[in-house]
N, C-alpha and C positions, 0 to 999 in steps of 0.2 A: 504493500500500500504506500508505505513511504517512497520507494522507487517509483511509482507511479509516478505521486503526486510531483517530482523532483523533474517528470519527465523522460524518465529513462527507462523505455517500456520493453527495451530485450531483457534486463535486466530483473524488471518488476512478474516479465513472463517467467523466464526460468525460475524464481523462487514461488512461484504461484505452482509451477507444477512438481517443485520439488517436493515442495508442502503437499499435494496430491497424494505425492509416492509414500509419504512419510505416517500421513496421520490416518486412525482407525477407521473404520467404518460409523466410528456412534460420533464420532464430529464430525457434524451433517453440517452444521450452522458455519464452523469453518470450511468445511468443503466447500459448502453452495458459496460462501462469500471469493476463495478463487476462485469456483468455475465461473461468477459473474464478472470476475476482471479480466479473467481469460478473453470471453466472449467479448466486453470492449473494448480489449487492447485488441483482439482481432477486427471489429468494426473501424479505430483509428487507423489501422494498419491497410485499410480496403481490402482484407481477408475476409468474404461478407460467408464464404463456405464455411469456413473454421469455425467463426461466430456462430453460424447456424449449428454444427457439432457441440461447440461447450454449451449454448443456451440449452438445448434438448435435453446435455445431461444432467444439467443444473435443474429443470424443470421434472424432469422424471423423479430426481429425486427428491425434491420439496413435496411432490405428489405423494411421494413412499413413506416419508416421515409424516403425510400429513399436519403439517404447518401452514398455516395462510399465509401468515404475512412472507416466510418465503418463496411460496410458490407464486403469491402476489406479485415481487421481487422479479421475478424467474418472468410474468407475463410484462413487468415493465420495457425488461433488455433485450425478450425479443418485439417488444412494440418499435425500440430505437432501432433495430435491425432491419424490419419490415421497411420502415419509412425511410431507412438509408437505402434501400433500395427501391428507394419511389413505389413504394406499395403504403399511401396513407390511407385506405379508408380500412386494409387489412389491417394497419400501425392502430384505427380506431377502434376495429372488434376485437384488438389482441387486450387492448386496456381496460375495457370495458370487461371481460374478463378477470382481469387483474383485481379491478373492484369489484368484482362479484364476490371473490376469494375475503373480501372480507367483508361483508356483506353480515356475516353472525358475530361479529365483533360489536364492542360496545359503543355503541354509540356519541355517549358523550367523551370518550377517550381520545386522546389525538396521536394518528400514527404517521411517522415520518415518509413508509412506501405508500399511504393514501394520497400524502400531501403530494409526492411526485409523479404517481399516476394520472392524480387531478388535472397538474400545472402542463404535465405530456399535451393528457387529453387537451385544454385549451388552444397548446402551440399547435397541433396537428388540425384543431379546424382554424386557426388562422391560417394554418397552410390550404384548407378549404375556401378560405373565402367567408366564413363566417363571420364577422369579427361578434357581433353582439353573444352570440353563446361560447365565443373563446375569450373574450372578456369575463363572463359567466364563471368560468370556470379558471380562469386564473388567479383571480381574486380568491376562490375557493379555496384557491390550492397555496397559494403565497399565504392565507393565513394558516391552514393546517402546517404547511411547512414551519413558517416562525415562530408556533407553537414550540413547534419541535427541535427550535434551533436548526434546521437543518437547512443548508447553503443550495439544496435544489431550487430557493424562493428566484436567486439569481436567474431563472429562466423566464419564471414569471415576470419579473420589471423589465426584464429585455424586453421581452415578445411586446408587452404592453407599450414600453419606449419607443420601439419602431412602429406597432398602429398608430399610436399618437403623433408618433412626427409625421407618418405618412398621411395622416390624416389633416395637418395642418395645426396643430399642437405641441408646436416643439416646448412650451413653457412644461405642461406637464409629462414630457417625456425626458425632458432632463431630469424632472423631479423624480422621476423611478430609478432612474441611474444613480441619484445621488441620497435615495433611501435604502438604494439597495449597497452600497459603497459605504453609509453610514454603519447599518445592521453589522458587515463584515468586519468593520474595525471594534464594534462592541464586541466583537464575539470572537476576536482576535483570531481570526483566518487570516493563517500566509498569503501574501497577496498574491503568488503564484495560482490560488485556485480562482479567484476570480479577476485578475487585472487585463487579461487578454479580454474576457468576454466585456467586461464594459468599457474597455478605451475604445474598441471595433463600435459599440451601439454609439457610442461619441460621437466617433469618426464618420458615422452612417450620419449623423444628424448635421452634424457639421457638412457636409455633402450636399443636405438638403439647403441648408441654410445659403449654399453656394462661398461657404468658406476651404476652401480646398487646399490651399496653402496649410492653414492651422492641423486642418484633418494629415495633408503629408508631413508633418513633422511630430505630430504625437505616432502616425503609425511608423517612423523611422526610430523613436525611441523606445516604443515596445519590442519592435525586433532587436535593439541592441540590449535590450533588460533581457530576451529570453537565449539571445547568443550566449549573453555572458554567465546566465545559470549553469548552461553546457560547460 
């Protein structure tokens, strides 16, 4: 996970499957959580076959153990998989799905793969064309996330920041950028996991704005912040 996060995914691959080789059968919870990183370091890699292999057996097995929330998990990674391969409205019955799985859960509880299946669901119908039911459901999903503390909300203020600018709102689509920029520093996240995703939705707006200049020289400094992590 730390290898991951640091970016160095041949790396973060091979101890994912060494830990495979290593641990029992009755840690399912750490299995299933490599075979999920497997799966998308094989989607970042454009291995979309490979990903379809680890997702299936990560999924088989949350089935076996009978666990929701990870087989929930399991329906999330292949929803990103489907729609990396331009299959969105598959990416939308895979999720729906995913919420079904917790469907007998408690209600007033808040869980962190609800909040991300949510905030999915919403982006995948802004990629429909939707926007009022991916607003809907963004908002849904960004609060079950920050309930949770969990940095999946970062999806959520994107997708809503570019409707808004696209829409001709850039006032409050910088405002999700810079609530979601705030969140990350209360909650003291490396900025490694979120500074590429929101200087890009910046730089999108800044685009729109017709400031083009400002946009090439923040994206000239983000490549040189993730050169120099290498």
């Amino acid at each position: 996970v730390i290898a991951r996060g640091r970016g160095d995914t041949e790396r973060a691959r091979h101890y994912c499957i060494e830990a495979l080789t290593c641990l029992s059968a009755d840690r399912y919870g750490q299995r299933l959580m490599c075979l999920s990183s497997l799966g998308n370091l094989a989607i970042v890699q454009g291995d979309l076959w490979q990903a379809r292999t680890w997702n299936r057996e990560a999924l088989d097995l949350a089935q076996r153990v009978g666990n929701p929330l990870f087989e929930a998990l399991a329906h999330y990674d292949r929803a990103r998989l489907l729609q990396a391969r331009g299959e969105v409205l598959r990416a939308l019955d895979e999720v729906q799905r995913g919420l079904q799985c917790l469907a007998d859960l408690p209600p007033r509880r808040r869980y962190a793969v609800r909040g991300r299946l949510t905030l999915y669901q919403g982006y995948l119908l802004s990629l429909r064309l939707q926007p009022a039911q991916a607003r809907e459901h963004l908002l849904a999903g960004i609060a079950e996330a920050r309930a949770c503390r969990d940095i999946s909300l970062l999806i959520g203020h994107c997708v809503l920041a570019n409707m808004d600018g696209r829409a001709g709102d850039l006032s409050a689509a910088h405002a999700h950028l810079a609530e979601a920029e705030r969140l990350m520093h209360i909650w003291d996240i490396p900025s490694i996991y979120y500074l590429a995703m929101i200087t890009l939705c910046k730089c999108e707006l800044w685009l729109l704005q017709g400031q083009t200049d400002l946009a090439g020289i923040w994206l000239a400094r983000l490549g040189q912040t993730y050169a120099g992590d290498k």
